[in-house]
DSSP file (Angstrom, degrees, kcal/mol; ACC not computed):
  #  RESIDUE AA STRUCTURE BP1 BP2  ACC     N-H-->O    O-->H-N    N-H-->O    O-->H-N    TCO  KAPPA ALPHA  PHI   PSI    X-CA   Y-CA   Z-CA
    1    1 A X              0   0    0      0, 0.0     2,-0.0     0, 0.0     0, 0.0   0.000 360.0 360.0 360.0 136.0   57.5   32.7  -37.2
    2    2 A X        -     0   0    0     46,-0.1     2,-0.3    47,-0.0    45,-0.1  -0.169 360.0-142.1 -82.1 179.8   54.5   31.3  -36.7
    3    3 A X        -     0   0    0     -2,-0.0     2,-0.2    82,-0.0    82,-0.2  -0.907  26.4-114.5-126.3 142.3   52.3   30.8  -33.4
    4    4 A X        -     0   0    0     80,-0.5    82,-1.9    -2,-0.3     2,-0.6  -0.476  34.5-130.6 -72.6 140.8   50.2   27.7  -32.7
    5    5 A X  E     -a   86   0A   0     -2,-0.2     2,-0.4    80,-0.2    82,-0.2  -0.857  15.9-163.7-107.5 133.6   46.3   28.4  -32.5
    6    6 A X  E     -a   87   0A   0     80,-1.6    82,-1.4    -2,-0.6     2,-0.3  -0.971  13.5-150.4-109.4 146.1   43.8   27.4  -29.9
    7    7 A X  E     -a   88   0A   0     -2,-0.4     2,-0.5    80,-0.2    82,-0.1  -0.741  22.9-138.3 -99.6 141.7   40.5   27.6  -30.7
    8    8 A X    >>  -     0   0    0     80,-1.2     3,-3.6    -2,-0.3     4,-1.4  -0.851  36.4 -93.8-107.2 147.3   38.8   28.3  -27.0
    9    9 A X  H >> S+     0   0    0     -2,-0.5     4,-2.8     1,-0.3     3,-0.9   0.551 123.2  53.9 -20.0 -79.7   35.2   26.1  -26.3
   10   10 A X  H 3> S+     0   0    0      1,-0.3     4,-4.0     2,-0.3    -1,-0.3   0.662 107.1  52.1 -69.2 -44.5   32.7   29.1  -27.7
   11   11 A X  H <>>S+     0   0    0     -3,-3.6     4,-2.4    78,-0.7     5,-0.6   0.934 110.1  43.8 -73.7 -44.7   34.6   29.3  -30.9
   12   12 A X  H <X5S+     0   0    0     -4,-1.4     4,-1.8    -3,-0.9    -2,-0.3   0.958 114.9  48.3 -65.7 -34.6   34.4   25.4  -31.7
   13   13 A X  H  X5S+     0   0    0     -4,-2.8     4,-1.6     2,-0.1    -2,-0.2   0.971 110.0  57.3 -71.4 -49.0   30.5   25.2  -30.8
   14   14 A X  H  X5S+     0   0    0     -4,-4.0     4,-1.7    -5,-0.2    -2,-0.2   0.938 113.1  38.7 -40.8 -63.2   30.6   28.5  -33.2
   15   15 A X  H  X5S+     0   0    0     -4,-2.4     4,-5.2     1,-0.2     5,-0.3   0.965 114.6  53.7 -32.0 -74.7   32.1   26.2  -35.9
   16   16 A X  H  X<S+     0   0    0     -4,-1.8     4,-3.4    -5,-0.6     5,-0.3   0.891 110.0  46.7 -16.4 -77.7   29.9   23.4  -34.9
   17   17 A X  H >X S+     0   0    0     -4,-1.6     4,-2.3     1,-0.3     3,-1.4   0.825 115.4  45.1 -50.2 -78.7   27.0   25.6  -35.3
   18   18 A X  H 3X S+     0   0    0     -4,-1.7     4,-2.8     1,-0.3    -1,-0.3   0.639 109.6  56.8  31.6 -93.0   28.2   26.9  -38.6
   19   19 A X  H 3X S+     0   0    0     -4,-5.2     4,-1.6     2,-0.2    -1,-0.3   0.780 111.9  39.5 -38.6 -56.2   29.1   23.4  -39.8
   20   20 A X  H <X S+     0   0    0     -4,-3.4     4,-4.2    -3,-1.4    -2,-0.2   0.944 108.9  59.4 -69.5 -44.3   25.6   22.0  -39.3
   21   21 A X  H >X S+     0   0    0     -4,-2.3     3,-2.2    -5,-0.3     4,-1.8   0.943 113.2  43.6 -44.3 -86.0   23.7   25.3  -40.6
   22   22 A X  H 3X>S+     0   0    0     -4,-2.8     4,-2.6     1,-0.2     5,-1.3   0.705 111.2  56.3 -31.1 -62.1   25.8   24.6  -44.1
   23   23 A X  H 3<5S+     0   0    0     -4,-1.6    -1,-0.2     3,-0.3    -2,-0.2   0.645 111.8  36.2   1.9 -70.3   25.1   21.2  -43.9
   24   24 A X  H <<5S+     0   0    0     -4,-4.2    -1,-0.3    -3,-2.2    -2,-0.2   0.952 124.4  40.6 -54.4 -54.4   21.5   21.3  -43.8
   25   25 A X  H  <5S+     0   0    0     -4,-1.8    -2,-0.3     1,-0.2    -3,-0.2   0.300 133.7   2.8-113.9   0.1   21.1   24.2  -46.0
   26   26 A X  T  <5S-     0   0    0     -4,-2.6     4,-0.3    -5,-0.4     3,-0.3   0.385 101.1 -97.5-150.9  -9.4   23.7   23.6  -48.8
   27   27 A X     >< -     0   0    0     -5,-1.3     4,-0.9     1,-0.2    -1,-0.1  -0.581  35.5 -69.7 144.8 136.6   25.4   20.5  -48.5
   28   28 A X  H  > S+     0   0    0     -2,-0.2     4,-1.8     2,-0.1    -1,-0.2   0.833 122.5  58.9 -88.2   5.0   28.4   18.5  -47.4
   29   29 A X  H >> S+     0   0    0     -3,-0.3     4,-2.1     1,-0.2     3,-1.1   0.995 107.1  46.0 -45.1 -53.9   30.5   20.3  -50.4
   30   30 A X  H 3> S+     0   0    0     -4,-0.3     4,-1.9     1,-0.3    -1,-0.2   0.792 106.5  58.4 -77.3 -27.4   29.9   23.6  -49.1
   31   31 A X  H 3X>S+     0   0    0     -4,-0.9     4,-1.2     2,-0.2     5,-0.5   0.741 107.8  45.6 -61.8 -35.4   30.8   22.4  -45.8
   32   32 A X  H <X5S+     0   0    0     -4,-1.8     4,-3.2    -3,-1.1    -2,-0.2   0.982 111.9  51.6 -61.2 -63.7   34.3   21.3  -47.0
   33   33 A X  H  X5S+     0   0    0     -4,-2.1     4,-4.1     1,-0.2    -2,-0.2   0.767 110.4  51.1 -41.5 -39.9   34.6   24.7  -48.8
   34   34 A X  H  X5S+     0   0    0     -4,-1.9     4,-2.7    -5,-0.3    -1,-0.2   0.997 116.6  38.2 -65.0 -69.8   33.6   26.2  -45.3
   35   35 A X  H  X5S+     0   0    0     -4,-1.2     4,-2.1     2,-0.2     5,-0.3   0.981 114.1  54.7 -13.7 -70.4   36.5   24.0  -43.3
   36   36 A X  H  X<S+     0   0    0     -4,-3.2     4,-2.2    -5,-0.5     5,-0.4   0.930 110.9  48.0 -48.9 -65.1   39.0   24.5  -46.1
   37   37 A X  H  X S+     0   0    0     -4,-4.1     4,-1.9     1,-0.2    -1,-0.2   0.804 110.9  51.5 -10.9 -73.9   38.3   28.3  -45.6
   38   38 A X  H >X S+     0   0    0     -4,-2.7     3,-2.4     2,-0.3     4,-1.2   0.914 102.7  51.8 -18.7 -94.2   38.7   28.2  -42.1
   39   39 A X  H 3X S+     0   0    0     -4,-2.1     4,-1.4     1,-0.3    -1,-0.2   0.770 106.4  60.5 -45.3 -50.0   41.9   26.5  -41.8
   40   40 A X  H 3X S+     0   0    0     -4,-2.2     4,-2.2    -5,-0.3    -1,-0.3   0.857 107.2  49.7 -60.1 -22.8   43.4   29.2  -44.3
   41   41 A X  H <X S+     0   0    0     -3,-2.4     4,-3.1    -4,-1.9    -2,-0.2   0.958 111.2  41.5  -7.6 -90.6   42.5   31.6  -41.9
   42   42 A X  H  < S+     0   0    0     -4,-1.2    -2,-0.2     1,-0.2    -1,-0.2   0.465 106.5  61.8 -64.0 -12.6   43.8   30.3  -39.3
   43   43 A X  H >X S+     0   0    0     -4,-1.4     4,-2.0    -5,-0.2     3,-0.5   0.743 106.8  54.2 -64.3 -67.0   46.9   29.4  -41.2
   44   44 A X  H 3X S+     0   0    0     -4,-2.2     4,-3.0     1,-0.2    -2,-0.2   0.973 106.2  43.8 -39.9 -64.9   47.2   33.3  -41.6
   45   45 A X  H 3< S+     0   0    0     -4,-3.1    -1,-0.2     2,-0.2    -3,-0.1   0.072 105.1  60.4 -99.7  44.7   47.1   34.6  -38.3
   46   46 A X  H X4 S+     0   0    0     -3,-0.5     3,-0.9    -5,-0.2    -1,-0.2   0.619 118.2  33.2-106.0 -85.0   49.2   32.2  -36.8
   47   47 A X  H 3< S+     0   0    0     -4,-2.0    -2,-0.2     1,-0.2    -3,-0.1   0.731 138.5  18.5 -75.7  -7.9   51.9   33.5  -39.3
   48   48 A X  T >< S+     0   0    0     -4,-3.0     3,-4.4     1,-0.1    -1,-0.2  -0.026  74.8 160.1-139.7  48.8   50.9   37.0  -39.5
   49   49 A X  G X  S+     0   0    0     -3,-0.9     3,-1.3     1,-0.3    -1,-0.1   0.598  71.5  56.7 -42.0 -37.8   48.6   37.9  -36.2
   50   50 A X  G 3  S+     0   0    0      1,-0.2    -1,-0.3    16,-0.0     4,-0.1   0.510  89.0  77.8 -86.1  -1.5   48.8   41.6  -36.0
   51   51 A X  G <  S+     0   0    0     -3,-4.4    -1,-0.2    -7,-0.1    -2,-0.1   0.600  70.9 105.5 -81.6  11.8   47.5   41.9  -39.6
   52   52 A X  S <  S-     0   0    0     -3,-1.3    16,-0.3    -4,-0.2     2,-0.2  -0.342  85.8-103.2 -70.1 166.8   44.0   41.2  -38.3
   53   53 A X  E     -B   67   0A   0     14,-1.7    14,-2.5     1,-0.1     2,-0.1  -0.661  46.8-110.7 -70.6 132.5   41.4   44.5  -38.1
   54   54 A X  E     -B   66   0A   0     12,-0.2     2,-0.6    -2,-0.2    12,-0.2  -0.388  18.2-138.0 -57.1 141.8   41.1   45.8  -34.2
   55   55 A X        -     0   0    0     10,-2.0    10,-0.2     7,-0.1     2,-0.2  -0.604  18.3-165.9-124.5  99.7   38.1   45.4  -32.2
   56   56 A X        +     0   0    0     -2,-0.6     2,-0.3     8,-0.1     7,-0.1  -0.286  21.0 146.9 -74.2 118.1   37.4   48.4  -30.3
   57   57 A X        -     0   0    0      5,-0.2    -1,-0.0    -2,-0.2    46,-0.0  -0.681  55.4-103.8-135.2-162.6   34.8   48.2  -27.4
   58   58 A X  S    S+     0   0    0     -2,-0.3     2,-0.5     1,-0.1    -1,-0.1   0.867  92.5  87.5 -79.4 -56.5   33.9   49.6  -24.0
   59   59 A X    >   -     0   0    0      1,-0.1     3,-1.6    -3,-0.1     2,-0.4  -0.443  66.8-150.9 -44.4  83.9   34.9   46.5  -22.2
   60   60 A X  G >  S+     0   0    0     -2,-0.5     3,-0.6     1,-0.2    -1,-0.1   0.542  93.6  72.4 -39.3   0.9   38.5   46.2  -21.1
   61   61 A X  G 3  S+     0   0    0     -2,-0.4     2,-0.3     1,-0.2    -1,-0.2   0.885  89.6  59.1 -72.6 -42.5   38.2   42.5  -21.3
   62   62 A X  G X  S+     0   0    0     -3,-1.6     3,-0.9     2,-0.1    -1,-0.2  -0.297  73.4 138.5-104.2  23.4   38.2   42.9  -25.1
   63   63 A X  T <  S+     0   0    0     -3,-0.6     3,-0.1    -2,-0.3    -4,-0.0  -0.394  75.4  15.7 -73.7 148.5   41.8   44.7  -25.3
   64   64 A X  T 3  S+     0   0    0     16,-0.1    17,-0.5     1,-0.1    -1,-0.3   0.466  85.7 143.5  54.7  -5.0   43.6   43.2  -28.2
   65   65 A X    <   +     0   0    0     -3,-0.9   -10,-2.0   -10,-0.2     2,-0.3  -0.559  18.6 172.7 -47.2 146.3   40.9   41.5  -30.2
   66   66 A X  E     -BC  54  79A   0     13,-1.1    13,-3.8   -12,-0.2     2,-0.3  -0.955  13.0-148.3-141.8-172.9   41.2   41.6  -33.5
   67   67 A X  E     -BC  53  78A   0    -14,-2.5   -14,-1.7    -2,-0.3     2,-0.4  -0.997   2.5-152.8-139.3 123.9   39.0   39.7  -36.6
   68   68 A X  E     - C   0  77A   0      9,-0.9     9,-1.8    -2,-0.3     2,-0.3  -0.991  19.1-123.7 -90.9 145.7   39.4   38.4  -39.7
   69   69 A X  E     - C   0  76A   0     -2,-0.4     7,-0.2     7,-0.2     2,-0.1  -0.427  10.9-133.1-106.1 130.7   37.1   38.1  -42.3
   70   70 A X        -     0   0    0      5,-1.7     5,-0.3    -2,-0.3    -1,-0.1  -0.580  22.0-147.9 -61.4 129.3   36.1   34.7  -44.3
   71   71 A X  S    S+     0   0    0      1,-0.1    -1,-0.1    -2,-0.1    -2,-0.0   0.969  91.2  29.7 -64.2 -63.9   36.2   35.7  -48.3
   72   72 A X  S    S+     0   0    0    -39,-0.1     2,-0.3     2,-0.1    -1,-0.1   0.374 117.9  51.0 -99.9  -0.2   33.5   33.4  -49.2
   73   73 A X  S    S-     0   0    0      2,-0.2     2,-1.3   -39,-0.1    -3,-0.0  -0.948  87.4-111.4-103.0 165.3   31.4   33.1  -46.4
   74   74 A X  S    S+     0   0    0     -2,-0.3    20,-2.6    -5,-0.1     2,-0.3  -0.252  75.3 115.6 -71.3  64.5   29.9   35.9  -44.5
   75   75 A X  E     - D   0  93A   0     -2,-1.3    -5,-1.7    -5,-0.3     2,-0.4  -0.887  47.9-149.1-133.7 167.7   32.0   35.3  -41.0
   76   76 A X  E     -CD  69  92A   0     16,-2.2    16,-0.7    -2,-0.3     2,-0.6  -0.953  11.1-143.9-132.1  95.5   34.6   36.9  -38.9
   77   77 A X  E     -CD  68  91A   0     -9,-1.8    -9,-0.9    -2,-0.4     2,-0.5  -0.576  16.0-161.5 -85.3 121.5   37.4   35.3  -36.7
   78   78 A X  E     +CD  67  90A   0     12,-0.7    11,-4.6    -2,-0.6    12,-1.1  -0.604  22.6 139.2-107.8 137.7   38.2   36.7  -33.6
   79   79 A X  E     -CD  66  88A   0    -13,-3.8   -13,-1.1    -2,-0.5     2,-0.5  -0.994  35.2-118.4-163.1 149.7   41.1   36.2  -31.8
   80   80 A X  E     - D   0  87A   0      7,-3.2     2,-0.9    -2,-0.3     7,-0.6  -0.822  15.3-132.6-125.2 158.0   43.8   37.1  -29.8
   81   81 A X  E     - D   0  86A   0     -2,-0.5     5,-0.2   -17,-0.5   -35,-0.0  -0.519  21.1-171.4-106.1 114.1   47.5   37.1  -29.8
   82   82 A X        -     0   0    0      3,-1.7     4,-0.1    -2,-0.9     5,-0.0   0.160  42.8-111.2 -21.0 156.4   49.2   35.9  -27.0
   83   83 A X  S    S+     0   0    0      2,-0.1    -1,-0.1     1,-0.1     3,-0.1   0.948 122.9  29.6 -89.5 -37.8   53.2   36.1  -26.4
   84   84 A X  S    S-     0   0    0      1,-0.2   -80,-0.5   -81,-0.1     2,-0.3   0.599 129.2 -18.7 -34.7 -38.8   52.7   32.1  -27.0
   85   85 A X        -     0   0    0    -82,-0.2    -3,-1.7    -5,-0.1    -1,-0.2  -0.928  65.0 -89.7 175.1 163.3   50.2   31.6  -29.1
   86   86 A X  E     -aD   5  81A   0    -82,-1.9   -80,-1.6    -2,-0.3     2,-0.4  -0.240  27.5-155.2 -82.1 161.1   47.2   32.7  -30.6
   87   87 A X  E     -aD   6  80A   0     -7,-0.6    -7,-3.2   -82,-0.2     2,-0.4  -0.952   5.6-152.9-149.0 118.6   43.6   32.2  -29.1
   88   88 A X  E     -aD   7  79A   0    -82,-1.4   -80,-1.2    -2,-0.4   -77,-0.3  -0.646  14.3-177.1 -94.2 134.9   40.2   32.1  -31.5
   89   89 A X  E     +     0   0A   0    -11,-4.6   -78,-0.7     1,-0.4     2,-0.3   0.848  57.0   0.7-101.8 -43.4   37.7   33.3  -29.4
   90   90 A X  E     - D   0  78A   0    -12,-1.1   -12,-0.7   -80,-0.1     2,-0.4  -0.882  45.1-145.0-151.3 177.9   34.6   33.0  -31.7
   91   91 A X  E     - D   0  77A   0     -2,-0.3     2,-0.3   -81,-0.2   -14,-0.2  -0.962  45.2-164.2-147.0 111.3   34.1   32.0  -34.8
   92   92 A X  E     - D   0  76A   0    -16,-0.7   -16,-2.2    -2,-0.4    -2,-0.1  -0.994  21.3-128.5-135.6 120.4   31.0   34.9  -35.6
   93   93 A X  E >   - D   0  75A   0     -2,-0.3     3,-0.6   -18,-0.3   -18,-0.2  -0.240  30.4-132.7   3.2 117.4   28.0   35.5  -38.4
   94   94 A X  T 3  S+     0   0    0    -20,-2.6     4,-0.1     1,-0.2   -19,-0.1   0.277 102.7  59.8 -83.0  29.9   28.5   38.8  -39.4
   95   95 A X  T 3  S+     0   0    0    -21,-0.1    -1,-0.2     2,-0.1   -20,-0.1   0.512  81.7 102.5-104.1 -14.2   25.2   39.6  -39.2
   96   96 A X  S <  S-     0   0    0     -3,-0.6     2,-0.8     1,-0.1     3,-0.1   0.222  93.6 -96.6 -47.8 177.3   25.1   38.7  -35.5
   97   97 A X     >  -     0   0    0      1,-0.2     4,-0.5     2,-0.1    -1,-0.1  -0.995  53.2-171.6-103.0 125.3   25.2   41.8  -33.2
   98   98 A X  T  4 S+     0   0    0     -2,-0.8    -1,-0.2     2,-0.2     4,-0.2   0.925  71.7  41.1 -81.0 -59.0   28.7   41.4  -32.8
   99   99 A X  T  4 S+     0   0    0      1,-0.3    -1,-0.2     2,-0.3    -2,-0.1   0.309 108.8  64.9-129.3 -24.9   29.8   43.7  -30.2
  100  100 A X  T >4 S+     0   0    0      2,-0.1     3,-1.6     1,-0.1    -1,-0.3   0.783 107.5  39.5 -89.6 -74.1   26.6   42.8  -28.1
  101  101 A X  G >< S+     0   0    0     -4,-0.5     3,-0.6     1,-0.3    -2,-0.3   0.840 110.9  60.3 -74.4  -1.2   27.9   38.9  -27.6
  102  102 A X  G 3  S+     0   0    0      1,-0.3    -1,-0.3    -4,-0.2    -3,-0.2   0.625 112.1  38.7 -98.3  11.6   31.6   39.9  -27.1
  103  103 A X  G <  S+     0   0    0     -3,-1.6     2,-0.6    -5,-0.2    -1,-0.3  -0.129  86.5 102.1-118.9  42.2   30.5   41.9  -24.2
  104  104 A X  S X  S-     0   0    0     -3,-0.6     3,-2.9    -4,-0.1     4,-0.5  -0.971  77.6-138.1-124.5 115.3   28.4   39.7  -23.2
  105  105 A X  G >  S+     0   0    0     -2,-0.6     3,-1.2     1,-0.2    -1,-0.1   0.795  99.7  61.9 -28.7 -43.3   30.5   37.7  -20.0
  106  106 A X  G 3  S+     0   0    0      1,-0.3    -1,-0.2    -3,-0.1    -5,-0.0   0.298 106.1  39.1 -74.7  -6.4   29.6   34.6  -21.0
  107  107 A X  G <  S+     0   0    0     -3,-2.9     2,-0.7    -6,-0.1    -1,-0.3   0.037  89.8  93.6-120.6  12.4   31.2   34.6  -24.5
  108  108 A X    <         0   0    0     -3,-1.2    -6,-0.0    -4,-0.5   -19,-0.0  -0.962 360.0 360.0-122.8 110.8   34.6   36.6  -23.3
  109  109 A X              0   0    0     -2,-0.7    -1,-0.1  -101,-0.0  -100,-0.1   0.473 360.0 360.0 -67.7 360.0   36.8   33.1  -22.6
């Protein structure tokens, strides 16, 4: 059975961010592609949450993240599962210092 997703604020400015970058730099095709991507994603771990990778830190805040990774672009959505519903936390570059901005307070919803 699936779970509804909420995307929380940090991850929809992530998108945003994303969204524009592509936009500029390739297009609005590539910007669909990026979307369509997306939504199968999110479409996954709604039905299947716990198949995401863990993300193991220092922080106890960060219990129960886990990520999955976008095929065709380089990004990672991190989220966690609720006994209600799922919660995207960020929507991440993988080239970012990952583990640096989820311990970072201001990004931990």
């Amino acid at each position: 059975m699936s779970k509804p997703v909420v995307p929380r604020v940090l991850a929809e400015e992530d998108l945003e961010i994303a969204c524009d970058h592509y936009l500029t730099t390739a297009g609005a095709d590539v910007v669909v592609e990026f979307l369509h991507e997306f939504d199968s994603v999110i479409a996954h771990i709604s039905r299947f949450p716990g198949t995401g990778s863990p993300k193991y830190g220092f922080d106890p805040s960060l219990a129960g993240i886990r990520f999955w990774p976008m095929k065709k672009f380089p990004y990672l959505i991190f989220y966690v599962e609720t006994e209600h519903q799922i919660d995207v936390w960020r929507v991440m570059h993988g080239n970012m210092d990952i583990t640096a901005e989820l311990h970072d307070p201001d990004s931990i919803p």
